[in-house]
N, C-alpha and C positions, 0 to 999 in steps of 0.2 A: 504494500500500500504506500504511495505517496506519501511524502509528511505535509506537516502547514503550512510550511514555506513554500515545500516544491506546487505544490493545488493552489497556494495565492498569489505568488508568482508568475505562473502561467496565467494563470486570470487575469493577472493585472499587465501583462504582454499588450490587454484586446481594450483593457483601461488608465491610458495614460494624460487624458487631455479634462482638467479637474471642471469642464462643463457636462463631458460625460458623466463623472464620478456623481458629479448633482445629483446630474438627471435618475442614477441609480440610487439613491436616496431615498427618494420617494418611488418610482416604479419598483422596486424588488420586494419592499414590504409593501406593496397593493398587490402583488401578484402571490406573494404569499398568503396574505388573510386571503386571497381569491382561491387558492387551492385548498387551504382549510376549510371558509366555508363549502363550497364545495363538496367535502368532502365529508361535513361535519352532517348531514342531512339523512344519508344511508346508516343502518344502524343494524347491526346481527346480535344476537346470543353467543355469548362466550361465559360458560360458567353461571347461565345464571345472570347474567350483568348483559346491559344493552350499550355496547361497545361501537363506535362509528370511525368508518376509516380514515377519518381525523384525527383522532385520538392517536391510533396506529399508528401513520403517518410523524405527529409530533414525537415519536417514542422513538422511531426507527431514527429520524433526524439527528435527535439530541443526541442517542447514544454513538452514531457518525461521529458527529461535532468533539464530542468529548474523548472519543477516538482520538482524534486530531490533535486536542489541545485542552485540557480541564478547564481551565479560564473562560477562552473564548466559549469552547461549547457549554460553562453552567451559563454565560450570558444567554446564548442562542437557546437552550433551555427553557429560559425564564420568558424569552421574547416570543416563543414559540405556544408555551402557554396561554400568556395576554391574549395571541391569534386564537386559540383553541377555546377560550373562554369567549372573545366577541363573535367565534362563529359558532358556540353556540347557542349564542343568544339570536341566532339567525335562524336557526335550527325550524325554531317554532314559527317562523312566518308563513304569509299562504306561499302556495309553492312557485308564484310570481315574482313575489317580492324580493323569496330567498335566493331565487337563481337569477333577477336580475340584480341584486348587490353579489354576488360571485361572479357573475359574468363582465357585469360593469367595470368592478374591481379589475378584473383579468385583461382584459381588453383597453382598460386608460393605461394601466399597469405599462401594459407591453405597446403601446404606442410611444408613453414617454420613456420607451428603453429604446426605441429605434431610432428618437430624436437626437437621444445620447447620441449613439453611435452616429448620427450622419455627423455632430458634431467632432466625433472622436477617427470617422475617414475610415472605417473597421468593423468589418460584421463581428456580430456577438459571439463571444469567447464560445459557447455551447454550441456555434457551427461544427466547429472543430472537435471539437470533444461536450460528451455527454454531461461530461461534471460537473461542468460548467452551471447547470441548473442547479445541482446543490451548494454549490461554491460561492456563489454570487451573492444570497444575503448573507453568508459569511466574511465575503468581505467587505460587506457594505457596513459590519459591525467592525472589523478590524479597520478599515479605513475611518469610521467616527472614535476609534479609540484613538487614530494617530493624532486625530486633532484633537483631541484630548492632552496629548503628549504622554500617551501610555503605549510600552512595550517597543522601543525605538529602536531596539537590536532587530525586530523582524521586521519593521519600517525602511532601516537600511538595507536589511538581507534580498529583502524585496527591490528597494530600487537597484541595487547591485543587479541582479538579476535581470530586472522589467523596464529601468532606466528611471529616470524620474518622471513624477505629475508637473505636465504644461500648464501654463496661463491657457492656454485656449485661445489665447491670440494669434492671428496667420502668422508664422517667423517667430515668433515670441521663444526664446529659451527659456523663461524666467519657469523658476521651478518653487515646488513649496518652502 
């Protein structure tokens, strides 16, 4: 298995120009509460308990994540929860309601990720590789950790790697 570095690294290959990185700010957690709800609506018996493949989903994620890195994955954990808790409050809507906020959600989500990218000149990292998909709110948490100024040995490991985050201006070298 990959470690953290080498998965964000690559990721951050396809995100280096910091209008993209925005844009992934807000699209990747819309596109996430959009696959939880989504996902939160379906619901089987397991044991006796009315389990929904949201739940599931959130379990398989975090224990990935924590895979990777304890830190970052109890954050993504925790964030991942938040999503599981407001999609299930979506759970109960008429069944209109609840799949046009999962669809909604899914489809702004992933418009303002392709804005990014016309900005960033570079189809989305998950062209190229599948991982890409699980990869992306994670670094969309380790990227608001760096401006935070937390964890800055894998902030540089990555740029060594990925080069540095652009102004976004045409010519511009100016980096963060």
């Amino acid at each position: 298995m990959k470690s953290l570095t080498d998965h964000l690294s690559q990721y951050a290959t396809y995100h280096r120009d910091r209008r993209n990185i925005a844009t992934h700010f807000v699209g990747i957690p819309m596109i996430v509460l959009a696959v939880v709800v989504l996902l939160a609506r379906p619901t089987f018996d397991v044991a006796g308990l009315a389990v929904s493949g949201a739940t599931l989903a959130v379990i398989a994620a975090t224990l990935y994540y924590l895979r990777l890195d304890l830190r970052l994955g109890a954050v993504m954990g925790v964030l991942l929860l938040c999503c599981l808790w407001l999609a299930k409050a979506t759970a109960p809507l008429s069944l209109g309601a609840w799949a046009a906020a999962g669809v909604g959600l899914f489809v702004v989500g992933w418009i303002i990720q392709f804005v990014g990218h016309i900005f960033e000149g570079r189809k989305p990292a998950f062209v190229d590789d599948i991982s890409g998909l699980i990869i992306g709110p994670l670094f969309v948490v380790t990227e608001a950790g760096f401006l935070l100024g937390l964890r800055p040995e894998l902030e540089a490991e990555i740029e060594q790697r990925a080069g540095p985050v652009r102004s976004g201006r045409a010519g511009s070298a100016q980096t963060r």
